[in-house]
The first five atom37 places (N, CA, C, CB, O) and aatype in JSON, in Angstrom:
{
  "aatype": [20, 20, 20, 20, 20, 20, 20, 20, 20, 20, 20, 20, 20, 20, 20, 20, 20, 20, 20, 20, 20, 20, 20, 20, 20, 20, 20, 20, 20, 20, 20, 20, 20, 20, 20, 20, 20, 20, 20, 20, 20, 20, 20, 20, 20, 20, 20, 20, 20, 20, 20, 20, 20, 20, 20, 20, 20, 20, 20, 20, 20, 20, 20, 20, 20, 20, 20, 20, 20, 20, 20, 20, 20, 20, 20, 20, 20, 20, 20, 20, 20, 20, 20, 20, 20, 20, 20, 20, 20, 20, 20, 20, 20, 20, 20, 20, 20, 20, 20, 20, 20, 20, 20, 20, 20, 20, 20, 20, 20, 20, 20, 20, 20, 20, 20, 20, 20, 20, 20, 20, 20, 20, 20, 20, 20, 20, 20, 20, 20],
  "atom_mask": [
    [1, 1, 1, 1, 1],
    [1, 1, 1, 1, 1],
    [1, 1, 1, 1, 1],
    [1, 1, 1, 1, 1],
    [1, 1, 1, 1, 1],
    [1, 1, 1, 1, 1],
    [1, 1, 1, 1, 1],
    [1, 1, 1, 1, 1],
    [1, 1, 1, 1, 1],
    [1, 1, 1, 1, 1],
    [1, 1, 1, 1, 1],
    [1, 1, 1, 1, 1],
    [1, 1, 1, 1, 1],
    [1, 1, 1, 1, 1],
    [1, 1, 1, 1, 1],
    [1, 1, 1, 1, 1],
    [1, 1, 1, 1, 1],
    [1, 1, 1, 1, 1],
    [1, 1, 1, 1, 1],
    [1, 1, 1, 1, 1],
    [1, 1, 1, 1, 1],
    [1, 1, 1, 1, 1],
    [1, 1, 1, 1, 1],
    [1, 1, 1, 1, 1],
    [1, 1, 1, 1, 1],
    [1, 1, 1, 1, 1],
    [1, 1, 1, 1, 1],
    [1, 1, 1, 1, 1],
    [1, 1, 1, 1, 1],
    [1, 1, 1, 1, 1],
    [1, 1, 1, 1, 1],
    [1, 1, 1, 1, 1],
    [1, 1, 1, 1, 1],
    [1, 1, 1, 1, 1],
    [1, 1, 1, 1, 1],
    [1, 1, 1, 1, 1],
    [1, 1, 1, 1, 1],
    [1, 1, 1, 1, 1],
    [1, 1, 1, 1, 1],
    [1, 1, 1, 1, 1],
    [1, 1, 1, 1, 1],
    [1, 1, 1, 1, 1],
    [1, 1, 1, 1, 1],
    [1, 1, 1, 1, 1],
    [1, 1, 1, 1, 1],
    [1, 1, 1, 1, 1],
    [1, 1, 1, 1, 1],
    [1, 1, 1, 1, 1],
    [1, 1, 1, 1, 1],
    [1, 1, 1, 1, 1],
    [1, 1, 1, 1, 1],
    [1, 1, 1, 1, 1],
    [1, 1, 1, 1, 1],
    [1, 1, 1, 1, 1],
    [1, 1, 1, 1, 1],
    [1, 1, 1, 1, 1],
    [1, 1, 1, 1, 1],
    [1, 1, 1, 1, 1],
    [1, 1, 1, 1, 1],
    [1, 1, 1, 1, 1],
    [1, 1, 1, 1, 1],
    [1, 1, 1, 1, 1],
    [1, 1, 1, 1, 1],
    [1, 1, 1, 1, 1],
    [1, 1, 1, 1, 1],
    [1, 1, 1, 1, 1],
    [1, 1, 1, 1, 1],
    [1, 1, 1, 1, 1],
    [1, 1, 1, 1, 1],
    [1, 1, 1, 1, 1],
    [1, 1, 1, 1, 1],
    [1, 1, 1, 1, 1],
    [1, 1, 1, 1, 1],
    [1, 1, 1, 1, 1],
    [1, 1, 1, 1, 1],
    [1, 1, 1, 1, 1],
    [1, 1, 1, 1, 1],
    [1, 1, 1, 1, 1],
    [1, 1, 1, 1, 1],
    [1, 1, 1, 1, 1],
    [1, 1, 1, 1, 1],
    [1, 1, 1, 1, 1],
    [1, 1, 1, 1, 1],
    [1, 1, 1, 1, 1],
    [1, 1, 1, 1, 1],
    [1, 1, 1, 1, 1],
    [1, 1, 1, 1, 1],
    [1, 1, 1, 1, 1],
    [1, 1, 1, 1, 1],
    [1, 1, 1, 1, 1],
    [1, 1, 1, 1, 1],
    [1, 1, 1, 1, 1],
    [1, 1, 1, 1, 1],
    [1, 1, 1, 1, 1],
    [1, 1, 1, 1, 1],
    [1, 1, 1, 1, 1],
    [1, 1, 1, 1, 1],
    [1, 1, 1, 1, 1],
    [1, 1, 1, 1, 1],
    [1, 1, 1, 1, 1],
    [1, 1, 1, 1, 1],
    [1, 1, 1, 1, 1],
    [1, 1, 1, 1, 1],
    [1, 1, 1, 1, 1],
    [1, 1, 1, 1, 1],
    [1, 1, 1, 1, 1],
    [1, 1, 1, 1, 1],
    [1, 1, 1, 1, 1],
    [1, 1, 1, 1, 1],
    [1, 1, 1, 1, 1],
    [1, 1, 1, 1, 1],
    [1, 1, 1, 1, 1],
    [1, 1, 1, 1, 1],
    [1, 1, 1, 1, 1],
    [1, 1, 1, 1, 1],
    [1, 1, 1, 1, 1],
    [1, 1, 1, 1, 1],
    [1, 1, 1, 1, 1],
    [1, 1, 1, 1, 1],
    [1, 1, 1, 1, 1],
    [1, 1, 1, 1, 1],
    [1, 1, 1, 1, 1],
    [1, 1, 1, 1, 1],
    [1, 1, 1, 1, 1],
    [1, 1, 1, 1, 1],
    [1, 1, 1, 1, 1],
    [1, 1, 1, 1, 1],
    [1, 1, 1, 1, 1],
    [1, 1, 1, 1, 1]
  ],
  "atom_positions": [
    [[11.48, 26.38, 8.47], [11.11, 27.32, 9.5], [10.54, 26.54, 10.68], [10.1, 28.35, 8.98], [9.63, 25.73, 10.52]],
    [[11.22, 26.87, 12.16], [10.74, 26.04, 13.02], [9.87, 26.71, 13.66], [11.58, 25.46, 13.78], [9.92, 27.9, 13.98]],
    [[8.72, 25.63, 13.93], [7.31, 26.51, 14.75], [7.37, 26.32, 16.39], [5.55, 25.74, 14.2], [7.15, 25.3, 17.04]],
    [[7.83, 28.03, 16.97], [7.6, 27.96, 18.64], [6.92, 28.07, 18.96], [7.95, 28.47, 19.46], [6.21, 29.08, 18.99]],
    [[6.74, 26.78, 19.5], [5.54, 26.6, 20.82], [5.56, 26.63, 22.26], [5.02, 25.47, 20.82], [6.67, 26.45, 22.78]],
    [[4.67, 26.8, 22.94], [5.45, 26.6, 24.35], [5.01, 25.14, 24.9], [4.99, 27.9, 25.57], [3.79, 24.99, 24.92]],
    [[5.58, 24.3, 25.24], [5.74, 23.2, 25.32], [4.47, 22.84, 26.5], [7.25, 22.94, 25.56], [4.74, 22.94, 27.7]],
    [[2.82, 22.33, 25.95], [2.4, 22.15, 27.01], [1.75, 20.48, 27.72], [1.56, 23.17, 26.88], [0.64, 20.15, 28.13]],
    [[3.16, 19.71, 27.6], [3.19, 18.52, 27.68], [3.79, 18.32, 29.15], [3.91, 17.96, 26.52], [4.96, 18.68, 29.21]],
    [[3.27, 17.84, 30.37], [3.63, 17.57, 31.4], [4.04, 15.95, 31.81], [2.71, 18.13, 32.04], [4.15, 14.97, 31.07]],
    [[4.22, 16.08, 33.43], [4.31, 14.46, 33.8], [3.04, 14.14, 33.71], [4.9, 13.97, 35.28], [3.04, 12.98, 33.3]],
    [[1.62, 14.61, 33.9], [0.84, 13.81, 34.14], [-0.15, 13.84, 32.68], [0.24, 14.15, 35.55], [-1.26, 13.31, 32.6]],
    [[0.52, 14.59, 31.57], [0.11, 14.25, 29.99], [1.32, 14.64, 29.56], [-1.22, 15.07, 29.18], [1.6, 15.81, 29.31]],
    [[2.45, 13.23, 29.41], [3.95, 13.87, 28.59], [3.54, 13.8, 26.91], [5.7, 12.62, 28.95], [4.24, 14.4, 26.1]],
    [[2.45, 13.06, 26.52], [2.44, 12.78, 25.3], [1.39, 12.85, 24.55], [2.84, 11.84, 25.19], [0.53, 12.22, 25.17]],
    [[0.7, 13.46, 23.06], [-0.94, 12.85, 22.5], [-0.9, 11.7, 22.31], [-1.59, 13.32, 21.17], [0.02, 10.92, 22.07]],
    [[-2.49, 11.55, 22.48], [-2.74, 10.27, 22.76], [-3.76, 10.04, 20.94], [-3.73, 10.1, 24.64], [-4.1, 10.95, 20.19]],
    [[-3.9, 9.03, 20.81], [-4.37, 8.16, 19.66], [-5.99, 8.86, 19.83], [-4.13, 6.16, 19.93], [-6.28, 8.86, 21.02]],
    [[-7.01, 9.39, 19.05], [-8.08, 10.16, 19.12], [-8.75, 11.44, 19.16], [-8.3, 9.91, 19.63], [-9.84, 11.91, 18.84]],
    [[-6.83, 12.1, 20.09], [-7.21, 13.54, 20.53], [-7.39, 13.94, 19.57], [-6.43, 14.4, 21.23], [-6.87, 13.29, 18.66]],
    [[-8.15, 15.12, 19.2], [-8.2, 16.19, 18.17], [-7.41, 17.23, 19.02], [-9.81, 16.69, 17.64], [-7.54, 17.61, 20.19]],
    [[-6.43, 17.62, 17.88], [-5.15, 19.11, 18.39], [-5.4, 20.0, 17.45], [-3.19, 18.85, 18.31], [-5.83, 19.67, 16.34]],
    [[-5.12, 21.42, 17.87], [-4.91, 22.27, 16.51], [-3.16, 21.95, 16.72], [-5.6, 24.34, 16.54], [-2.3, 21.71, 17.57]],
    [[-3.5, 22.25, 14.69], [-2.25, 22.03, 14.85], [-1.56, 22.83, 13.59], [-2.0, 20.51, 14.96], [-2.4, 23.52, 13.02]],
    [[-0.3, 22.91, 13.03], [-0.02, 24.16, 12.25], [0.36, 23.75, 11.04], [1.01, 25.07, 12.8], [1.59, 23.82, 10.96]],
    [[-0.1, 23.36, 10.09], [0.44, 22.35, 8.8], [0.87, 23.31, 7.99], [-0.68, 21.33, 7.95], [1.05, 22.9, 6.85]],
    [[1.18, 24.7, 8.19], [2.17, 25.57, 6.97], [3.82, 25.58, 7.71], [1.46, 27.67, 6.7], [3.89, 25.76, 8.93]],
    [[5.05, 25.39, 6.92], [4.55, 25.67, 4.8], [4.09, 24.3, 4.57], [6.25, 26.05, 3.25], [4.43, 23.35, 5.28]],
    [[3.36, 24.23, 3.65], [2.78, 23.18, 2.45], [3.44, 23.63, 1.1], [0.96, 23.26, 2.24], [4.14, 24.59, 0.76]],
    [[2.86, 22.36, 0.37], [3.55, 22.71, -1.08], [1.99, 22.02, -2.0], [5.54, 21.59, -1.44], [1.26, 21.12, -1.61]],
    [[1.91, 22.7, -3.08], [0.7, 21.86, -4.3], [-0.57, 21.95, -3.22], [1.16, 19.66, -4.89], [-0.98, 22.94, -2.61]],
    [[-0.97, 20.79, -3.18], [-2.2, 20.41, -3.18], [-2.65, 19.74, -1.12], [-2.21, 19.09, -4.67], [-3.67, 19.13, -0.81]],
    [[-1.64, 20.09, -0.28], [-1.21, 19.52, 0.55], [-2.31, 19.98, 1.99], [0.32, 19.83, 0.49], [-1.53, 20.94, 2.03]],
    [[-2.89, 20.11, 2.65], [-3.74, 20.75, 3.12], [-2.63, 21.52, 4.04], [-4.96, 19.93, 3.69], [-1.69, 21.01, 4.65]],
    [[-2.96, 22.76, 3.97], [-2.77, 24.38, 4.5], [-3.62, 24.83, 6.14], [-3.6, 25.51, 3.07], [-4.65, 24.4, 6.65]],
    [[-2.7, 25.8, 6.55], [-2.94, 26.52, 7.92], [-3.02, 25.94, 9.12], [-4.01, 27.14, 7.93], [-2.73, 24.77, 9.37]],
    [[-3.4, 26.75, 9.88], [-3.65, 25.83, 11.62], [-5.15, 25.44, 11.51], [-3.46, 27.05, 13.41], [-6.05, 26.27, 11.39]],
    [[-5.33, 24.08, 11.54], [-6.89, 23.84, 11.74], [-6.41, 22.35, 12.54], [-8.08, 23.72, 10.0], [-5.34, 21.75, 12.59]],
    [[-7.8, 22.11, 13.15], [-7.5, 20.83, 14.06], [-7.5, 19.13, 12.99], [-9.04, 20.84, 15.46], [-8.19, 18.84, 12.01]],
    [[-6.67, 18.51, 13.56], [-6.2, 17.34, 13.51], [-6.21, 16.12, 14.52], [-5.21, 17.61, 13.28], [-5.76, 16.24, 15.66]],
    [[-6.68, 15.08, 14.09], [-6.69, 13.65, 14.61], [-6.07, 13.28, 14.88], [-6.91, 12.85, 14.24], [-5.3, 13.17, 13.93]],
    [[-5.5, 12.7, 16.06], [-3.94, 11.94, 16.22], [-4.58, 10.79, 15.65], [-3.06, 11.68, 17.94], [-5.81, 10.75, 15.59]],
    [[-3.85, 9.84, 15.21], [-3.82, 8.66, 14.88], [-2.71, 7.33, 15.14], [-3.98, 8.93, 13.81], [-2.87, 6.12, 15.28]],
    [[-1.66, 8.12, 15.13], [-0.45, 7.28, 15.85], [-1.12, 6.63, 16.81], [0.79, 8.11, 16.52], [-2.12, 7.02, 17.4]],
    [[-0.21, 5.09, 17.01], [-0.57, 4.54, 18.37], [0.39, 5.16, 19.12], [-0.56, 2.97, 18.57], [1.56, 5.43, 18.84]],
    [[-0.56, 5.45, 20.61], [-0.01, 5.43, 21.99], [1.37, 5.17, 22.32], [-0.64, 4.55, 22.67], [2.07, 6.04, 22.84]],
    [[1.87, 3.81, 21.98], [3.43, 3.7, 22.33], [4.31, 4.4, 21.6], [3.93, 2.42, 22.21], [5.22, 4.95, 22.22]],
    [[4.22, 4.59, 19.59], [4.82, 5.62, 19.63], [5.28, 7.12, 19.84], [4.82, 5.45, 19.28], [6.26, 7.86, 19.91]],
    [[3.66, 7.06, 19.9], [3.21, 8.89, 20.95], [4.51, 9.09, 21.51], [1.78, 8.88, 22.68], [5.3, 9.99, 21.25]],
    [[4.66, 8.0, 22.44], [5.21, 7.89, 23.99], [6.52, 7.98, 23.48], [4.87, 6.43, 25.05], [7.12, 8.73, 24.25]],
    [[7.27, 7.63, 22.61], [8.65, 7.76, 22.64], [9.08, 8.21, 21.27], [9.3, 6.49, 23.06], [10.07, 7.77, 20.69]],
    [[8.27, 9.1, 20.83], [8.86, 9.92, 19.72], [8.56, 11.0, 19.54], [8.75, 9.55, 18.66], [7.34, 11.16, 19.59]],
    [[9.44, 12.34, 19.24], [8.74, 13.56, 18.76], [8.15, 13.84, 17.9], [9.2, 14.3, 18.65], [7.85, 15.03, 17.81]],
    [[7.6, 12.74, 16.67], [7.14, 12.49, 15.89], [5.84, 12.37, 16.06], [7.67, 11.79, 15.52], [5.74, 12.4, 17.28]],
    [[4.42, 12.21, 15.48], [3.17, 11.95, 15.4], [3.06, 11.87, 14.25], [2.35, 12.69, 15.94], [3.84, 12.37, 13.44]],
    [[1.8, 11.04, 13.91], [0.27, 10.42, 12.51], [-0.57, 11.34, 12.98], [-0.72, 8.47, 12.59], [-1.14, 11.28, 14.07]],
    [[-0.71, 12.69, 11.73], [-2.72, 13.48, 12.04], [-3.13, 12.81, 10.55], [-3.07, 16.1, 12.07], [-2.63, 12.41, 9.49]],
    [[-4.33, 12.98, 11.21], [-5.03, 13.44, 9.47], [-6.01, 14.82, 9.73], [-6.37, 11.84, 8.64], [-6.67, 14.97, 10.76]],
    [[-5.98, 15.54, 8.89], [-6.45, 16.84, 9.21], [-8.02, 16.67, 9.15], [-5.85, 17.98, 8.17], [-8.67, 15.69, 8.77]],
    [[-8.58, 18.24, 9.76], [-9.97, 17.99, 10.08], [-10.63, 19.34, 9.49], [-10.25, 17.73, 11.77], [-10.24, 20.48, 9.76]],
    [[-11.62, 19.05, 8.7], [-12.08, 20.28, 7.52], [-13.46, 20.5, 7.81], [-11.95, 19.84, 5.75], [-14.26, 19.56, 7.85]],
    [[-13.98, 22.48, 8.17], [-15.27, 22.45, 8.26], [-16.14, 22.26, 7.59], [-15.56, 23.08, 8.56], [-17.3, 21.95, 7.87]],
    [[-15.35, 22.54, 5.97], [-16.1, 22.76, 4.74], [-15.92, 21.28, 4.55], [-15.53, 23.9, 3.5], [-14.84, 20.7, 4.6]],
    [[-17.46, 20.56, 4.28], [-17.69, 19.78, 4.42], [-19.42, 19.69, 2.95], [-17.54, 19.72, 6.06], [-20.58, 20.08, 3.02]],
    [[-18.51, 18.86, 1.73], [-19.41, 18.49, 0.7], [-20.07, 17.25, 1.03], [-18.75, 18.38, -0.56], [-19.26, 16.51, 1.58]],
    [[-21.0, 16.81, 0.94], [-21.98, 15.94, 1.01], [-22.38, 15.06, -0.39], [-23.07, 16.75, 1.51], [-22.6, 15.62, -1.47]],
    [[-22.45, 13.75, -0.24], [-22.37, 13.08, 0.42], [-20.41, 12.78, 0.67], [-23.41, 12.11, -0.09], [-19.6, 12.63, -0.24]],
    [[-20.3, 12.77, 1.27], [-18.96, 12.53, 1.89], [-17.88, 11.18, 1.64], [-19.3, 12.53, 3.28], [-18.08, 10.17, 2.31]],
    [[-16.98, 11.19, 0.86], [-16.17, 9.8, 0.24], [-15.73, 8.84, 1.52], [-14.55, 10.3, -0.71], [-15.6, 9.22, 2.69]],
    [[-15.59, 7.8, 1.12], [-15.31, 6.83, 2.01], [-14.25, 7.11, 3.01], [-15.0, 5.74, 1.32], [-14.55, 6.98, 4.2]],
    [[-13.14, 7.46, 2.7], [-11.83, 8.3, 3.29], [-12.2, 9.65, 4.21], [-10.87, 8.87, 1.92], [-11.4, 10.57, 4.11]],
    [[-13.06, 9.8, 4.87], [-13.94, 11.11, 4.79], [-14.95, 10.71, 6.29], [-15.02, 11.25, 2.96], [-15.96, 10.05, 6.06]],
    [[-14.72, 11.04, 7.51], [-15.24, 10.11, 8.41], [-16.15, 12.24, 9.42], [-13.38, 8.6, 9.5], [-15.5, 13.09, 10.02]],
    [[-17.64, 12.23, 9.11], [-17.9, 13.03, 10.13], [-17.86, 13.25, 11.82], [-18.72, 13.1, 9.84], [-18.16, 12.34, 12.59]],
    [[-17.43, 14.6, 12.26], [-17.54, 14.43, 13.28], [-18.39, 16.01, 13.91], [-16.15, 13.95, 13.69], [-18.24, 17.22, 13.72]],
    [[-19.21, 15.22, 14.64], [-20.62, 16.46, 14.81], [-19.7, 17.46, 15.76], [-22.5, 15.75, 15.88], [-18.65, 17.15, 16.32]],
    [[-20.15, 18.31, 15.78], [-19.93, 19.32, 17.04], [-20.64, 18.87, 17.91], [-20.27, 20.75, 16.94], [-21.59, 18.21, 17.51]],
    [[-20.45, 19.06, 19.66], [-19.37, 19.74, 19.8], [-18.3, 18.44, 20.21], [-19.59, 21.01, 20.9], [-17.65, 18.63, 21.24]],
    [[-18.09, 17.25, 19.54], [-17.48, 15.9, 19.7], [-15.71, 16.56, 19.5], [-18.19, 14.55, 18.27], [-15.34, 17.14, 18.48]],
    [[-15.07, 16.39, 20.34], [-13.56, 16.36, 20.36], [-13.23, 18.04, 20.32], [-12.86, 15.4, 18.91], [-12.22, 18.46, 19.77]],
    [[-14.21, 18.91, 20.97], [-13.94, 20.25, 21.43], [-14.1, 21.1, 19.52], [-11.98, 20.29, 22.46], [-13.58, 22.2, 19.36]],
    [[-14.78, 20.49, 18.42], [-14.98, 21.36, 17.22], [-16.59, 22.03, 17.17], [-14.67, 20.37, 15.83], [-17.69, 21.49, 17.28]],
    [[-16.2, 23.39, 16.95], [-17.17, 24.39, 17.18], [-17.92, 24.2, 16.13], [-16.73, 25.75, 17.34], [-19.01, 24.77, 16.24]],
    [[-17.72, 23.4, 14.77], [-19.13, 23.26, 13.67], [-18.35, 21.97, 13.29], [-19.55, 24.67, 12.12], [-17.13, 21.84, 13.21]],
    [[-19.53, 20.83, 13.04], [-19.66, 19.9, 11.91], [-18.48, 19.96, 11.3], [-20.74, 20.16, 10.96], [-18.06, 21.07, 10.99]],
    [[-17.63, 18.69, 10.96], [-16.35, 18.52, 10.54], [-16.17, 17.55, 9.9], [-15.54, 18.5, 11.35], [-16.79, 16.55, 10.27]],
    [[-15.52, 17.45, 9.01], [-14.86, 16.17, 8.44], [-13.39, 16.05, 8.53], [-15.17, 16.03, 7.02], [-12.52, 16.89, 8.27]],
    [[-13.29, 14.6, 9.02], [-11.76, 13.86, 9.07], [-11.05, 13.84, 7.37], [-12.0, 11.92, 9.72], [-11.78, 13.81, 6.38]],
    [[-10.33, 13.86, 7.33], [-9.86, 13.65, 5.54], [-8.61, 12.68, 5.78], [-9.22, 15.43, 4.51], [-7.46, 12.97, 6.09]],
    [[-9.1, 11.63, 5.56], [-7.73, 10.2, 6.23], [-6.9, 10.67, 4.64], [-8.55, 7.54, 6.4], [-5.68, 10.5, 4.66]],
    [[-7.46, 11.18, 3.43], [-6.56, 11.33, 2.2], [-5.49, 12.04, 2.67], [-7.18, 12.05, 0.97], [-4.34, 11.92, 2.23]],
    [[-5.93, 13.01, 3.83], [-4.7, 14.05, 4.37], [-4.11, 13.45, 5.4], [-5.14, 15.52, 4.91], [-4.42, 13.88, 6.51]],
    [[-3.39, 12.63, 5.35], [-2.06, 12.17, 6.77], [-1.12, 12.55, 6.37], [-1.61, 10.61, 7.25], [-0.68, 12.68, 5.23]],
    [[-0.53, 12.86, 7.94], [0.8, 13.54, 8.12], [1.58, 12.97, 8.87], [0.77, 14.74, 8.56], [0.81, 12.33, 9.59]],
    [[2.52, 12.77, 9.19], [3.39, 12.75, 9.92], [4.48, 14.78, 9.98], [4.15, 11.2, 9.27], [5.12, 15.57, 9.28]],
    [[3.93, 14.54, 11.4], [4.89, 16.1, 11.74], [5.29, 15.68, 13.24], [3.77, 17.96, 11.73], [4.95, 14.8, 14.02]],
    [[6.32, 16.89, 13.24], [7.12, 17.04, 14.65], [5.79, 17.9, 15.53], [8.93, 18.16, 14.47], [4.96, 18.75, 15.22]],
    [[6.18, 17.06, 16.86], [5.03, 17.56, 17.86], [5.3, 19.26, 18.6], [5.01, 16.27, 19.24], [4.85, 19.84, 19.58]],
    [[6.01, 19.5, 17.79], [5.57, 21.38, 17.67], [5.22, 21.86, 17.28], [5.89, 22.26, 17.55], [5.41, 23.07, 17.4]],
    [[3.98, 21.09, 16.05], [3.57, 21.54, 15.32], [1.64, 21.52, 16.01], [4.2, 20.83, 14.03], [0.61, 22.04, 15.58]],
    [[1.96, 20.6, 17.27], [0.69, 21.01, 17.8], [0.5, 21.7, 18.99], [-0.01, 20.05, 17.91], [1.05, 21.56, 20.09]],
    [[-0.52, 22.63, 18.53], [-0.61, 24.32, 19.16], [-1.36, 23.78, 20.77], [-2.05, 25.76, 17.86], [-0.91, 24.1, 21.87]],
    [[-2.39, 23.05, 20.58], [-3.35, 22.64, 21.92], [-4.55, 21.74, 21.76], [-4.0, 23.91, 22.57], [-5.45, 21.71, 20.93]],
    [[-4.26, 21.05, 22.8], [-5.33, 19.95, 22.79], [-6.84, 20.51, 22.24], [-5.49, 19.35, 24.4], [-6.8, 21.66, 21.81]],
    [[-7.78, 20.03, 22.21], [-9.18, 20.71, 21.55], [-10.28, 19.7, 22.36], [-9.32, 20.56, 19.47], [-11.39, 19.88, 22.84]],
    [[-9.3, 18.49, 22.24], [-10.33, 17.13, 22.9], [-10.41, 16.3, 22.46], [-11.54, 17.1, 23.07], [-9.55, 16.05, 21.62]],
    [[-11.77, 15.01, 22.79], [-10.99, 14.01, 21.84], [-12.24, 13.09, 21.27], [-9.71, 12.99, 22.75], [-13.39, 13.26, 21.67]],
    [[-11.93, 12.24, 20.43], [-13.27, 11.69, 19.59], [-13.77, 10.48, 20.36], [-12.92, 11.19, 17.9], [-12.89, 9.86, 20.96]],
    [[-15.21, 9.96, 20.47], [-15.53, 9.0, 20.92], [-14.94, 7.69, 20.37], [-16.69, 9.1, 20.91], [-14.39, 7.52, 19.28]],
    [[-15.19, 6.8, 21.35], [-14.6, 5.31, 21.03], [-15.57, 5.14, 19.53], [-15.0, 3.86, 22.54], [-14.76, 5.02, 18.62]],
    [[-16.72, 5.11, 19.09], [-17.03, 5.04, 18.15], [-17.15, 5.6, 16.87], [-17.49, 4.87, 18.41], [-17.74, 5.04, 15.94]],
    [[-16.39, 7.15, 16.79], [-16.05, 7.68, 16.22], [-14.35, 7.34, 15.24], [-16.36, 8.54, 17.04], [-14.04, 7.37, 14.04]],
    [[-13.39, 6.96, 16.88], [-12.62, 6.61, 16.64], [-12.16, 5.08, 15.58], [-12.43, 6.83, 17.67], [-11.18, 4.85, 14.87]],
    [[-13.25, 4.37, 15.86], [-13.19, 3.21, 14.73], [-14.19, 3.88, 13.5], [-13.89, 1.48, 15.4], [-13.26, 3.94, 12.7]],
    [[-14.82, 4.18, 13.08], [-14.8, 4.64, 12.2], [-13.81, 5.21, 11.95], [-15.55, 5.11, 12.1], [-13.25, 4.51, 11.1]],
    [[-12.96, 6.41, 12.22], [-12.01, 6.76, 11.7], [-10.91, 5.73, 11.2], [-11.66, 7.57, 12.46], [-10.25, 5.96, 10.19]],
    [[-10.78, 4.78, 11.82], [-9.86, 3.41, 11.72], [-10.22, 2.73, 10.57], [-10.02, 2.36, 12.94], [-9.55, 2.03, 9.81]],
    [[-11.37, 3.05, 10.56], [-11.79, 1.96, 9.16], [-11.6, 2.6, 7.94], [-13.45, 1.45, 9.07], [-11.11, 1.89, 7.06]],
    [[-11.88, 3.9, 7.62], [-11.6, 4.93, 6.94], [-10.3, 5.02, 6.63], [-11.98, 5.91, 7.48], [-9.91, 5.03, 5.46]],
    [[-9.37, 5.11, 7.89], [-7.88, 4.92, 7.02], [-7.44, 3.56, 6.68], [-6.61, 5.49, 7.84], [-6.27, 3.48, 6.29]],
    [[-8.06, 2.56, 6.75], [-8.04, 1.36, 6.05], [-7.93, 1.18, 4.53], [-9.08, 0.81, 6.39], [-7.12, 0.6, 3.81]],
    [[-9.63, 2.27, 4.2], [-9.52, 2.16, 2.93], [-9.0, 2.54, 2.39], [-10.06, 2.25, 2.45], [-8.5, 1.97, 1.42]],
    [[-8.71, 4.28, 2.85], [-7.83, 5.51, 2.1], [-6.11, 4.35, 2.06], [-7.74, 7.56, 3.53], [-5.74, 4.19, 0.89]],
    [[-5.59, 3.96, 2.63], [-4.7, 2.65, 2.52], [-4.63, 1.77, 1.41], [-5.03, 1.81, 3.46], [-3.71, 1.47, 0.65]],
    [[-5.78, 1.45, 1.47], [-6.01, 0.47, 0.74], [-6.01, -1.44, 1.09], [-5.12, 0.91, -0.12], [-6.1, -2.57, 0.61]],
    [[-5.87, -0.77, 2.09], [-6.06, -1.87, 3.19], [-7.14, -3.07, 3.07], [-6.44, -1.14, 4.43], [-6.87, -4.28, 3.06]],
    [[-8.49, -2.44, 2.97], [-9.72, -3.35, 3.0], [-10.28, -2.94, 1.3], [-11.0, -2.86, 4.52], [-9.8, -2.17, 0.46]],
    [[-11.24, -3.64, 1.27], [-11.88, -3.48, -0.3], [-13.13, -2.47, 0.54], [-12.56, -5.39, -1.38], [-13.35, -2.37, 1.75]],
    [[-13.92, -1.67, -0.86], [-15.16, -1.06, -0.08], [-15.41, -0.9, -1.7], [-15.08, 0.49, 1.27], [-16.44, -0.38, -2.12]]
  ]
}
């Protein structure tokens, strides 16, 4: 099922950028997969932003258990346009087609953003922790 959007990507923003938080529409799902429109992290780099209809989220959850797993990066309100306290879930990456995001929301600080970086490191498996 394809999701219509109205396309609100111009010349002077043709593409998301690496940080923004988008809502965005992650049904259908299947199992265990995270569900509905809730906002998401871009994570893709920039150049492929730029030349693919493709994007990297990892989704962004209000319900938020404490203390919080390594893979698991907070982000306060009102940081990247979210109306309560949030958590990143790097366990949840996606790759989806960019119609699947509804509208910008805003975007995370430079120091937010490496944390998030480091986080999908581990969820990777990238670094030891």
């Amino acid at each position: 099922m394809e999701t219509k959007r109205k396309n609100f990507y111009t010349k002077s923003y043709p593409y998301p950028r690496r940080g923004e938080i988008h809502l965005v529409n992650f049904d259908p799902t299947i199992g265990s997969e995270i569900k509905k429109t809730r906002p998401a992290v871009i994570i893709q780099n920039d150049v492929s932003n730029e030349h693919s209809q493709v994007t990297i989220v990892a989704a962004i959850t209000s319900q938020i258990n404490l203390p919080l797993y390594p893979n698991e990066i907070l982000i306060k309100s009102p940081e990247g346009g979210l109306e309560k306290d949030s958590a990143t879930l790097l366990n949840q990456i996606r790759s989806i087609d960019r119609k699947r995001l509804i509208k910008k929301m805003g975007a995370v600080s430079p120091a937010t953003l490496e944390k998030i970086e480091n986080a999908l490191k581990i969820s990777l498996g990238m670094v030891k922790f």
